[in-house]
C-alpha positions in Angstrom: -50.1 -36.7 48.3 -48.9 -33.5 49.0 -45.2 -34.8 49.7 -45.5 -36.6 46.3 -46.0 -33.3 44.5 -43.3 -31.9 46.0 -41.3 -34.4 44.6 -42.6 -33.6 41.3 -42.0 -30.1 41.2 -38.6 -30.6 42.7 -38.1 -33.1 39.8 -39.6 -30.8 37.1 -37.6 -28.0 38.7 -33.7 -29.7 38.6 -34.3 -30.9 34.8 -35.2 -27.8 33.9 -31.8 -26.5 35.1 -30.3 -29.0 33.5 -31.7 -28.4 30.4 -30.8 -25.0 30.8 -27.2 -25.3 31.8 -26.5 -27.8 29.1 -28.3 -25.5 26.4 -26.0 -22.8 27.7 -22.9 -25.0 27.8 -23.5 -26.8 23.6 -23.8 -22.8 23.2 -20.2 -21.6 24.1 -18.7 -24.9 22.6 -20.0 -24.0 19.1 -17.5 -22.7 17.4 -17.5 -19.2 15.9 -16.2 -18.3 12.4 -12.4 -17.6 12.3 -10.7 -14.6 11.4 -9.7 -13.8 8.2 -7.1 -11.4 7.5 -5.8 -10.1 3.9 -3.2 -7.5 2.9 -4.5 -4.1 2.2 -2.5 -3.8 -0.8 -3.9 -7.3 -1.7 -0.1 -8.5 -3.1 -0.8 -12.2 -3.1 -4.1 -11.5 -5.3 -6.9 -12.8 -2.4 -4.5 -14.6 -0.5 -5.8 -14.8 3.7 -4.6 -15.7 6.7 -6.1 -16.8 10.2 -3.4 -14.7 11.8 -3.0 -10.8 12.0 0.5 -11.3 10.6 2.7 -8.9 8.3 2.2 -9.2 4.5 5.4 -11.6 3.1 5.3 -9.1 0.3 5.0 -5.7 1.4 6.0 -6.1 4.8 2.5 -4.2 5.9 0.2 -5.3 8.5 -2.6 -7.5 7.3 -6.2 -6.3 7.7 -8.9 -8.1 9.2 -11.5 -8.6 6.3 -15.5 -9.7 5.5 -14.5 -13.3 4.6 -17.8 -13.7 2.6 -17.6 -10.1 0.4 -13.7 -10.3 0.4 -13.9 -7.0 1.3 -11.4 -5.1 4.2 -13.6 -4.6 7.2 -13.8 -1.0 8.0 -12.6 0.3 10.9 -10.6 3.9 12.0 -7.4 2.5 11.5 -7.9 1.1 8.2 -6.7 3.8 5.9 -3.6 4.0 7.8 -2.7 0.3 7.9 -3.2 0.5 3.7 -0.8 3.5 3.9 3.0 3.1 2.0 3.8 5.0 5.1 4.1 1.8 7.2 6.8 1.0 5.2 9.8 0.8 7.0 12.6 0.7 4.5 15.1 3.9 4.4 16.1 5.9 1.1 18.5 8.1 0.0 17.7 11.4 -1.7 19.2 13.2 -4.3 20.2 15.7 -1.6 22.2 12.5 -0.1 19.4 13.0 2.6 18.4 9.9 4.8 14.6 9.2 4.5 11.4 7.6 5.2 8.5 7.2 3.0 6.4 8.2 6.5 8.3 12.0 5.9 6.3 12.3 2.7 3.3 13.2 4.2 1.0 16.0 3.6 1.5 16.1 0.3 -0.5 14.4 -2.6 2.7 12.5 -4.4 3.0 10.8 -7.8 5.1 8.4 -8.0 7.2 6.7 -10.8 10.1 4.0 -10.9 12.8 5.4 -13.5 16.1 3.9 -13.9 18.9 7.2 -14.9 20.4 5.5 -17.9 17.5 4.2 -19.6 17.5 5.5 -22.9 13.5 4.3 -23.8 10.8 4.3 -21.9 12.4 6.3 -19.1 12.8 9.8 -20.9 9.1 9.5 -21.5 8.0 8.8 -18.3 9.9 11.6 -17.4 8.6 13.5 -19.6 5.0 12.5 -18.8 5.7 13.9 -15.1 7.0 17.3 -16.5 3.7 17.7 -18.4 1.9 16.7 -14.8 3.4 18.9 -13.0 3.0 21.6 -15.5 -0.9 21.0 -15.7 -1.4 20.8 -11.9 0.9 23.6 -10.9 0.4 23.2 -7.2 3.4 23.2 -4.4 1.0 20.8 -2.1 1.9 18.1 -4.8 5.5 15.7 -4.9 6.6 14.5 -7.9 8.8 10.9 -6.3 11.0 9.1 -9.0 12.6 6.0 -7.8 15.1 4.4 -9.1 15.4 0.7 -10.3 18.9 0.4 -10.5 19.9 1.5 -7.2 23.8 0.1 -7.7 24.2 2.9 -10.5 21.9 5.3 -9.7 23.8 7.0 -6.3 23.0 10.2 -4.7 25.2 11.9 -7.0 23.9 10.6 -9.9 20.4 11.3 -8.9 21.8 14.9 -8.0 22.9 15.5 -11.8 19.8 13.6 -13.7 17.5 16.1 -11.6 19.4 18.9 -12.6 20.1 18.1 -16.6 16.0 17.9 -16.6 15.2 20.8 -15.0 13.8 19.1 -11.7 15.9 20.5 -9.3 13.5 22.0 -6.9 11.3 21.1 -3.9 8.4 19.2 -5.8 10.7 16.9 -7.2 11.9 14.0 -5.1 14.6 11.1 -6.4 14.9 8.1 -4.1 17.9 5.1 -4.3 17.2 2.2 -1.9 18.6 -1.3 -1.6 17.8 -3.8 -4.2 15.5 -5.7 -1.4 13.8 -2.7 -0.9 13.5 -1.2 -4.4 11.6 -4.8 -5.3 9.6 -4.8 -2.1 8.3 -1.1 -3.2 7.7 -2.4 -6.6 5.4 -4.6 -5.8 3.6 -1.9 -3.9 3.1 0.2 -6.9 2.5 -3.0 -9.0 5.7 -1.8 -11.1 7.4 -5.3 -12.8 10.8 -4.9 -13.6 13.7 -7.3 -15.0 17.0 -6.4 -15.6 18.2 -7.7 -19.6 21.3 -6.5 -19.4 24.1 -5.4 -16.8 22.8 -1.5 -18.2 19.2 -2.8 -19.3 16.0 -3.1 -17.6 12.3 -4.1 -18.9 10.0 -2.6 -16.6 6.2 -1.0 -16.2 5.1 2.0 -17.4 3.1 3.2 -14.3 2.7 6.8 -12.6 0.9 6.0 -9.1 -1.2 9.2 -7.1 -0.8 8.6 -3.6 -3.1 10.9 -1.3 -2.2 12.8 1.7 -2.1 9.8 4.0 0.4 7.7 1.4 -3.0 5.5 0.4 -3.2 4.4 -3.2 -5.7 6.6 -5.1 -5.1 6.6 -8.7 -2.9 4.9 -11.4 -1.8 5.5 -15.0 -0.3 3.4 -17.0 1.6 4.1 -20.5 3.5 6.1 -22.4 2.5 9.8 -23.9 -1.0 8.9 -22.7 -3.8 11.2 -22.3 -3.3 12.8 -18.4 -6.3 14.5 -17.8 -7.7 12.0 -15.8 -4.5 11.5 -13.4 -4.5 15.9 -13.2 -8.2 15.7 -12.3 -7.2 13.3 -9.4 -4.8 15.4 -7.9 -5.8 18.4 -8.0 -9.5 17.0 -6.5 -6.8 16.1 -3.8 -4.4 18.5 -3.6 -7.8 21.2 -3.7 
């Protein structure tokens, strides 16, 4: 009788463990969600990806994201992966300097594409950054015009636009890249642009307010609008 319980309890004992390791083994076979990763810039408008791969747009790295809110997950290396700063792409300056967008830093900069020639929409934009600058009056602040047409608009041409308009000075930067470049930056800034003509574009009317850290904070779109929203925003970050 007694050997017979034994046999129970030994019985009772190994299907327990089995029960157990079996439990424990359907547990690390369940699959767990998958990744989802989105650029920070969002170019492909909700576009993801199971891999942490670069953006086909904007060349930046991908962010891993809350696949149910859509929304980036948080994280101390997000607002530097949303940064234009990870841009890699070179420019040249009106100074016929070599440069990275990553050298821009510090500074609150507002940005706008421009094309020299344009005799429209250009010369109010322009205009529109003068009156900016004017109102905000601050030397923590870059003013960054870049160009559309980067086969005309050379160093030296930059050199002389910034000089007939008065914007010869240290706020004001003008920046020729390569076609390939100029489009992916474009599409950064959310800045559409066609050329009509071998001396014609179409193109957005957009002045962009990147903070210290090259991460998109405001945006202002038109011609001879009301600015006192866009001033407000940079000097709350240039302050």
């Amino acid at each position: 009788m007694k050997l017979k319980l034994i046999k129970i309890l030994f019985l009772v004992t190994l299907i327990v463990s089995f029960s157990t390791l079996f439990n424990s083994c359907t547990e690390e076979s369940t699959p767990v969600n998958s990744l989802v990763y989105q650029c920070p810039m969002d170019c492909e408008e909700g576009k993801t990806y199971a891999e942490n791969v670069s953006c086909p747009i904007c060349k930046m790295d991908l962010q891993l994201i809350d696949e149910s809110s859509k929304k980036i997950i948080a994280d101390e290396n997000a607002i530097e992966s949303a940064s234009i700063f990870n841009l890699t792409s070179k420019w040249n300056t009106q100074n016929n300097e070599r440069i990275e967008l990553k050298e821009l830093k510090g500074d609150v900069l507002v940005m706008v594409m421009i094309y020299t020639s344009c005799q429209a929409a250009c010369p109010r934009l322009v205009a529109d950054m003068r009156n900016i600058d004017k109102k905000v009056d601050s030397d923590n602040v870059r003013y960054i015009l870049v160009s559309i047409d980067p086969e005309t608009d050379t160093p030296e041409v930059l050199k002389a636009f910034a000089i007939e308009n008065e914007m010869d000075n240290n706020r004001w930067t003008f920046l020729q890249g390569t076609v390939d470049d100029v489009r992916e930056f474009s599409n950064v800034l959310a800045v559409k642009y066609k050329q009509i003509s071998p001396i014609d574009f179409s193109h957005s009317n957009i002045i962009s307010v990147f903070d210290q850290k090259g991460v998109l904070f405001h945006q202002q779109e038109g011609l001879g609008v009301n600015n006192d929203e866009t001033v407000s925003k940079i000097k709350e970050l240039s302050n």
